[in-house]
TIGUTOR-452062 format. One line per 8 residues: number of its first residue (from 1); for each residue x, y, z of N, C-alpha, C. Coordinates in Angstrom, 1 decimal, padded with zeros to 4 digits, always signed. Layout:
<rs>
NUM> X Y Z X Y Z X Y Z; ...
</rs>
This chain:
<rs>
1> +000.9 -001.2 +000.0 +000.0 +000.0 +000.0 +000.9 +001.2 +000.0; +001.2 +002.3 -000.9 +001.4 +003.3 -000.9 +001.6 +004.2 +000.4; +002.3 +004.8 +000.8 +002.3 +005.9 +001.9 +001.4 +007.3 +001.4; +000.7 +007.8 +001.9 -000.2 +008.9 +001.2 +000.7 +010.2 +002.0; +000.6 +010.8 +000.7 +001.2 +011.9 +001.1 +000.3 +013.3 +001.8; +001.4 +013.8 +002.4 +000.6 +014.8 +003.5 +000.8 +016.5 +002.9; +000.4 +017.2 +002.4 +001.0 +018.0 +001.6 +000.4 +019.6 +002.5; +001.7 +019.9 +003.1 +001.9 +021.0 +003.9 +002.7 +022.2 +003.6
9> +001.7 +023.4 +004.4 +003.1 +024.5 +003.3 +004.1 +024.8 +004.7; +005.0 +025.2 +004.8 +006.7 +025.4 +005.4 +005.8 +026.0 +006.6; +004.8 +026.6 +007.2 +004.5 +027.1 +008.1 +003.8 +026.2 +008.9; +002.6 +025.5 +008.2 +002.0 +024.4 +008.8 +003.3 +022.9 +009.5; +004.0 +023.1 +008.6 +004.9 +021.7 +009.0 +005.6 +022.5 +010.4; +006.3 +023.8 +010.5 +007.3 +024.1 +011.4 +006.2 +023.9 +012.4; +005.0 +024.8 +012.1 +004.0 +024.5 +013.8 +003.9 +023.1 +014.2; +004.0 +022.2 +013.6 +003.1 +021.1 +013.3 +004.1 +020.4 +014.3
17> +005.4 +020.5 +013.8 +007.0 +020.1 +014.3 +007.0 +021.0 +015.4; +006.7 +022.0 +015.8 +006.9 +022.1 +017.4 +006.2 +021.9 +018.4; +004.6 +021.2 +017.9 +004.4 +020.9 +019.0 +004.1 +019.2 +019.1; +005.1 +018.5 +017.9 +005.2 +017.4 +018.5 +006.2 +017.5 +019.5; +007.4 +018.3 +019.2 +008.8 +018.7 +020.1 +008.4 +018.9 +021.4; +007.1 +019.8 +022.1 +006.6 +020.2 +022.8 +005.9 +019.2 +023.4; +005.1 +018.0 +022.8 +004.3 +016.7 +023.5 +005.6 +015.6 +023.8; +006.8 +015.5 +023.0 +007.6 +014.6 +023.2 +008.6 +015.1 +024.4
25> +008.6 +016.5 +024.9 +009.3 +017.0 +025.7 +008.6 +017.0 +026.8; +008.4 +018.5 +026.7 +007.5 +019.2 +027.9 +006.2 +018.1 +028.8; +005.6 +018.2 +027.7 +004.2 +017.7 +027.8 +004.4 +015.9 +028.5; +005.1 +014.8 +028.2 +005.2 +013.8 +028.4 +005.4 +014.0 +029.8; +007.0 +015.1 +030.4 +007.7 +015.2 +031.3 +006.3 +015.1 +032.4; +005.4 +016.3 +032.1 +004.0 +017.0 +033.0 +003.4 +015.5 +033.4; +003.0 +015.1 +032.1 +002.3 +013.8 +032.6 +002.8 +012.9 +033.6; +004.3 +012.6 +033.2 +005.0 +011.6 +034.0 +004.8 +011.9 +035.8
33> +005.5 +013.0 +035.8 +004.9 +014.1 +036.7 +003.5 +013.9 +037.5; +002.9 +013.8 +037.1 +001.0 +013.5 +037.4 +000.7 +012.7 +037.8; +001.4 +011.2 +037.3 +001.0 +010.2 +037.2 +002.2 +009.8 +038.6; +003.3 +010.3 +038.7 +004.0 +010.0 +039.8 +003.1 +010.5 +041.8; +002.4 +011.5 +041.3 +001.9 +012.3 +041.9 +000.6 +011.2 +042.8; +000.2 +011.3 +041.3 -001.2 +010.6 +041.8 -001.0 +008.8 +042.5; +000.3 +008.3 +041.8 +000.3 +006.8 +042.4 +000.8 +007.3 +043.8; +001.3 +008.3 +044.3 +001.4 +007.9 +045.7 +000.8 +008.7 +046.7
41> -000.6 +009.0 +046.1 -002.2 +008.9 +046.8 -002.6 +007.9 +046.7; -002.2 +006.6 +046.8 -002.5 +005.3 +047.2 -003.4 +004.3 +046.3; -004.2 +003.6 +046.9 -005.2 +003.5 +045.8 -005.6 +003.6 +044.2; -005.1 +003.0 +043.2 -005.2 +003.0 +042.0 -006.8 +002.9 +041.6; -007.2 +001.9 +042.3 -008.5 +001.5 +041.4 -010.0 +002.5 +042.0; -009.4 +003.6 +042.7 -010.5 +004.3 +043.0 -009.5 +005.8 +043.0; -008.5 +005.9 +042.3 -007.7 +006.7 +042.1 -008.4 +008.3 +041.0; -009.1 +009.0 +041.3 -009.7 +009.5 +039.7 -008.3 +010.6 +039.3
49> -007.8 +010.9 +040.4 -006.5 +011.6 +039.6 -005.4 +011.0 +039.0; -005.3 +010.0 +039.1 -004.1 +008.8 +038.6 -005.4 +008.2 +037.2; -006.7 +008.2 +037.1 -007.3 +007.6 +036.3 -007.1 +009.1 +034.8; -007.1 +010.2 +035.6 -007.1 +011.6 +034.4 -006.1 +011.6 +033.7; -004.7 +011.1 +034.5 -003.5 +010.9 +034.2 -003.1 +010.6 +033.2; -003.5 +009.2 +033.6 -003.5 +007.9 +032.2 -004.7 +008.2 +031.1; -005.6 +009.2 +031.2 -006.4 +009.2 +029.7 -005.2 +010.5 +029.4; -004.6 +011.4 +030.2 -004.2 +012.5 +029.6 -002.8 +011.5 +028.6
57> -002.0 +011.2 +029.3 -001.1 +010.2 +028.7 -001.6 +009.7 +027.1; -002.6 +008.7 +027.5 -003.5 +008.1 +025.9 -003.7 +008.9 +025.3; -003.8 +010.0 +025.6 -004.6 +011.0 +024.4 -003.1 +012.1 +023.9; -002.1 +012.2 +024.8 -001.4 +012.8 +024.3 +000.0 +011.9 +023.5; -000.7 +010.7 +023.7 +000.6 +009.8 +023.0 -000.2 +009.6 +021.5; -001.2 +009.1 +021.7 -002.1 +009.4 +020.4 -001.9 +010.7 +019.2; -001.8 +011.2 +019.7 -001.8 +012.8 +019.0 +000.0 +013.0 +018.7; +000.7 +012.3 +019.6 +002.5 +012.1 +019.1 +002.4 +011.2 +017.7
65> +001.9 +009.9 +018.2 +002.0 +009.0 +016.7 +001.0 +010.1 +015.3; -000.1 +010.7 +015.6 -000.5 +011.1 +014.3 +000.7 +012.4 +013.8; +001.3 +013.2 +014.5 +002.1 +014.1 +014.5 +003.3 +013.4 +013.6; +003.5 +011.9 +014.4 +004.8 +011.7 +013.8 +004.3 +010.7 +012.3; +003.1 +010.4 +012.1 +002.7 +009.9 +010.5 +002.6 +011.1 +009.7; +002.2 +012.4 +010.0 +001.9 +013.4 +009.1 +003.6 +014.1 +008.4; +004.3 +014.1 +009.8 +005.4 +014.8 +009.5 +006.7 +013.8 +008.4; +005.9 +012.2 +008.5 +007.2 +011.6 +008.1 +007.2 +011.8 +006.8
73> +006.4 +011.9 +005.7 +006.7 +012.0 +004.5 +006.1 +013.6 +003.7; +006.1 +014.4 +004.6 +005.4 +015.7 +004.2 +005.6 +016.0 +002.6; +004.8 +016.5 +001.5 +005.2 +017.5 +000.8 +005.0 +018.6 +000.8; +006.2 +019.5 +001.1 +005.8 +021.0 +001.6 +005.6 +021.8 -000.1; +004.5 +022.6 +000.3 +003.6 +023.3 -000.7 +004.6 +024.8 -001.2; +005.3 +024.6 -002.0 +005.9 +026.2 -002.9 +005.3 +026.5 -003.2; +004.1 +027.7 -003.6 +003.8 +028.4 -004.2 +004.4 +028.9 -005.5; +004.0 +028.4 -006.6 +004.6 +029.4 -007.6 +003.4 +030.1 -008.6
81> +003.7 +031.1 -008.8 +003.1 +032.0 -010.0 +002.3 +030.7 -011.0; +001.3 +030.6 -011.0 +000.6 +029.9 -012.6 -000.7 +030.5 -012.3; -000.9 +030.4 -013.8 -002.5 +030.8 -014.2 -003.7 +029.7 -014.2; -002.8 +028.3 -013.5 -004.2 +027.6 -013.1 -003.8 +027.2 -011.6; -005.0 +026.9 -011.2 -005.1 +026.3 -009.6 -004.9 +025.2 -009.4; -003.7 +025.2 -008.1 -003.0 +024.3 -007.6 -002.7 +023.8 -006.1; -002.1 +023.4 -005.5 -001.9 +023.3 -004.1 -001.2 +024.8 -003.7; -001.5 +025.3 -003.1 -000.9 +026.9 -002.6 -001.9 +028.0 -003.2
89> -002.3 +028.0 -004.3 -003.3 +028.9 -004.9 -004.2 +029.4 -003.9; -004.2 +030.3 -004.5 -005.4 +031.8 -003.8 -006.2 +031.7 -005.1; -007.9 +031.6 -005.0 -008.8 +031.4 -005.9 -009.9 +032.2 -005.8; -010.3 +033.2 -006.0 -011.5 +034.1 -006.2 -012.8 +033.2 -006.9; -013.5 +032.8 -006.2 -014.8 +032.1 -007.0 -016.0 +032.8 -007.7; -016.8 +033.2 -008.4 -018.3 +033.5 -008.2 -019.3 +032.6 -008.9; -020.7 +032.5 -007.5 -021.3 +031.3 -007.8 -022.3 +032.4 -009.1; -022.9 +030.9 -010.1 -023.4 +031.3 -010.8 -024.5 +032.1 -010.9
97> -024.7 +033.2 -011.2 -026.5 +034.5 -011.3 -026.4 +035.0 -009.9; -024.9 +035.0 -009.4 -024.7 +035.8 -008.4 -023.5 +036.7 -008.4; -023.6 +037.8 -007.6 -022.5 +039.2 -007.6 -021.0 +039.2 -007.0; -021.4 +038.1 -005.8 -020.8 +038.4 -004.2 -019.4 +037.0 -004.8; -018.4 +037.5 -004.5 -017.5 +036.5 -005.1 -016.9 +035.4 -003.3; -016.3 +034.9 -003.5 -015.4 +034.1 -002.4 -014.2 +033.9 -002.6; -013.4 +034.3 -002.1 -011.7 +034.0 -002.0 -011.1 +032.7 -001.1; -010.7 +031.6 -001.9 -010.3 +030.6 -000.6 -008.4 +030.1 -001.3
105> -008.1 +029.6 -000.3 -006.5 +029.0 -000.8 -006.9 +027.8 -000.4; -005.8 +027.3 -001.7 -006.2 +025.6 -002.0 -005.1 +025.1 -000.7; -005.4 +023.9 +000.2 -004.4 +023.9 +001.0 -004.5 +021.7 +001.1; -003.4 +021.3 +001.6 -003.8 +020.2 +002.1 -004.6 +019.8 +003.3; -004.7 +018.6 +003.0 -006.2 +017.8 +004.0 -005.8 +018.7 +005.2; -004.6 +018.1 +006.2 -004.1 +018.9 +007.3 -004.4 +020.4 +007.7; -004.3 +021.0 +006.6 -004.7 +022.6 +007.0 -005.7 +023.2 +006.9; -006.9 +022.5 +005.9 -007.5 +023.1 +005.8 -009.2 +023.7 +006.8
113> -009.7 +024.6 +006.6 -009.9 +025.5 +008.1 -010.5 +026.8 +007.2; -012.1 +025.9 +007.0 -013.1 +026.7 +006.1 -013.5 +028.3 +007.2; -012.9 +028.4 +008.4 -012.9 +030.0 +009.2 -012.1 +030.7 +008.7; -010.8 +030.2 +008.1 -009.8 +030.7 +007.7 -009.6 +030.6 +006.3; -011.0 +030.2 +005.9 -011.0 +030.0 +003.9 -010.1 +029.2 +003.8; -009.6 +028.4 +004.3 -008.4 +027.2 +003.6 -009.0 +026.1 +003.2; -009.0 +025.7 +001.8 -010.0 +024.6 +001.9 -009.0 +023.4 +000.8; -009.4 +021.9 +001.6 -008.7 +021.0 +001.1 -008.6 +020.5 -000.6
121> -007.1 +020.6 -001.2 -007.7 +020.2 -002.4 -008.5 +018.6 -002.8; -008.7 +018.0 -001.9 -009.3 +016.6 -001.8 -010.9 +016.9 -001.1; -011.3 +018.5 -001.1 -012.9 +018.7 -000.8 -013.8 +018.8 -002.1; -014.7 +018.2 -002.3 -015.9 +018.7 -003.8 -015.2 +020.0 -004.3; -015.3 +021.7 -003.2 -015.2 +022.3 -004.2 -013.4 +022.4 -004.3; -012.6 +021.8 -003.7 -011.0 +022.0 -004.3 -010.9 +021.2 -005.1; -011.1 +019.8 -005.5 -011.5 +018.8 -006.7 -011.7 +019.6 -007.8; -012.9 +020.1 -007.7 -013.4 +021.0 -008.8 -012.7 +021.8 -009.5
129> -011.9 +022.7 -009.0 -011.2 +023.8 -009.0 -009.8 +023.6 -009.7; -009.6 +022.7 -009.3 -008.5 +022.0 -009.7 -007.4 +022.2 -011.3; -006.2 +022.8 -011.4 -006.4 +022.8 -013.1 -007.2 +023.7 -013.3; -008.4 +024.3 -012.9 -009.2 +025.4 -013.8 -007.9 +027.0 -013.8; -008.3 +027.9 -015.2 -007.8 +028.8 -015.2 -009.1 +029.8 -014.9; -008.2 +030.9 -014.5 -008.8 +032.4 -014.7 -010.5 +032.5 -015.5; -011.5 +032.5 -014.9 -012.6 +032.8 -016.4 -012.9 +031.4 -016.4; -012.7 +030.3 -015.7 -013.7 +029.1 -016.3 -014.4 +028.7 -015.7
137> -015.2 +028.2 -016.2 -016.8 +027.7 -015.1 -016.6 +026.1 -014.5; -016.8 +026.0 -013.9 -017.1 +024.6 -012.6 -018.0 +024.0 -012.3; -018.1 +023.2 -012.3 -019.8 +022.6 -011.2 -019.2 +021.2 -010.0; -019.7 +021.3 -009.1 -019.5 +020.4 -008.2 -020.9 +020.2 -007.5; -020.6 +018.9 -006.7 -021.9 +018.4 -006.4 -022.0 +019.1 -004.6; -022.8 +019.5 -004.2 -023.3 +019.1 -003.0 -024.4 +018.9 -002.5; -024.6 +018.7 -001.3 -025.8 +018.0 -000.6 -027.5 +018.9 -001.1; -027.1 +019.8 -001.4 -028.3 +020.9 -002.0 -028.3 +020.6 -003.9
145> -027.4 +019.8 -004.3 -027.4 +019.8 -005.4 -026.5 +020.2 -005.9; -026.3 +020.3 -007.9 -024.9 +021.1 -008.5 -025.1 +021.9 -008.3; -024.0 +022.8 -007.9 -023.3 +024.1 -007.9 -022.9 +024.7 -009.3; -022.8 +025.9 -009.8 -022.2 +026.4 -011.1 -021.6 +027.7 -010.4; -020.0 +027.7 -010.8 -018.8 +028.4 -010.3 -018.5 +029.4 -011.3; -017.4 +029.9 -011.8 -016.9 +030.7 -012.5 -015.7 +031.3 -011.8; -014.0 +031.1 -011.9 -013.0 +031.4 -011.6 -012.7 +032.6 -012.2; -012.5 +033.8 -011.0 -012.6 +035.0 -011.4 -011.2 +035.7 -011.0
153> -010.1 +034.9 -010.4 -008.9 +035.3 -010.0 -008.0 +033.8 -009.5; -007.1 +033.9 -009.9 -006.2 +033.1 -009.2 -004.5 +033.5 -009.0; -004.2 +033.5 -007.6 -002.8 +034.3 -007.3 -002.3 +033.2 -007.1
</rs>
């Protein structure tokens, strides 16, 4: 099976990389910490602070291994200059028999963060988008039905 690639731009990967640095450090140390704390309040099996411990542990060892699948094969996103849409693109949309346009940047699965208009190129409308230039029309599907687009800028 293929390794799937994770496709991040240089800012998403350095955050991404410091707070696994920060769970593999800091954060482990805290727990260890907690969990030293709470076993010698006696009692384990009615322990609820030695019980917080061990979910905080699971959940921050959990969140190390996805940190360390995302970062192991990254492809970090260059931006370059083209006239069609790609991973890093800035894309001005307008939907069809309408005025009001939308600006989103094409980003990977990892980043994307429709508050922040970042939208995945593996969502209906980044799929769509895909390859189109400047001036061309779109349709993608969603749960209301096709959509009709029109690419009205791409940086």
């Amino acid at each position: 099976m293929p390794e799937e690639e994770n496709y991040l731009t240089k800012e998403k990967f350095e955050e991404l990389s410091k707070e696994l640095d920060y769970l593999k450090t800091t954060k482990r140390k805290e727990i260890a910490e907690s969990l030293e704390y709470a076993r010698s309040l006696g009692d384990l099996s009615e322990n609820a602070e030695y019980q917080e411990a061990r979910e905080m542990q699971a959940a921050s060892e959990e969140r190390i291994k996805q940190l360390e699948h995302i970062l192991k094969n990254p492809k970090i996103i260059s931006h370059k200059k083209s006239d069609s849409v790609s991973l890093g693109s800035i894309v001005s949309i307008q939907k069809e028999g309408e005025s009001e346009k939308f600006k989103y940047e094409v980003v990977g699965s990892e980043e994307a963060n429709m508050q922040e208009r970042k939208i995945s190129h593996l969502s209906p409308l980044g799929e769509a988008m895909m390859g189109k230039q400047k001036g061309e029309a779109f349709t993608f599907e969603t749960p209301n039905g096709k959509q009709n687009y029109t690419i009205t800028s791409v940086e």
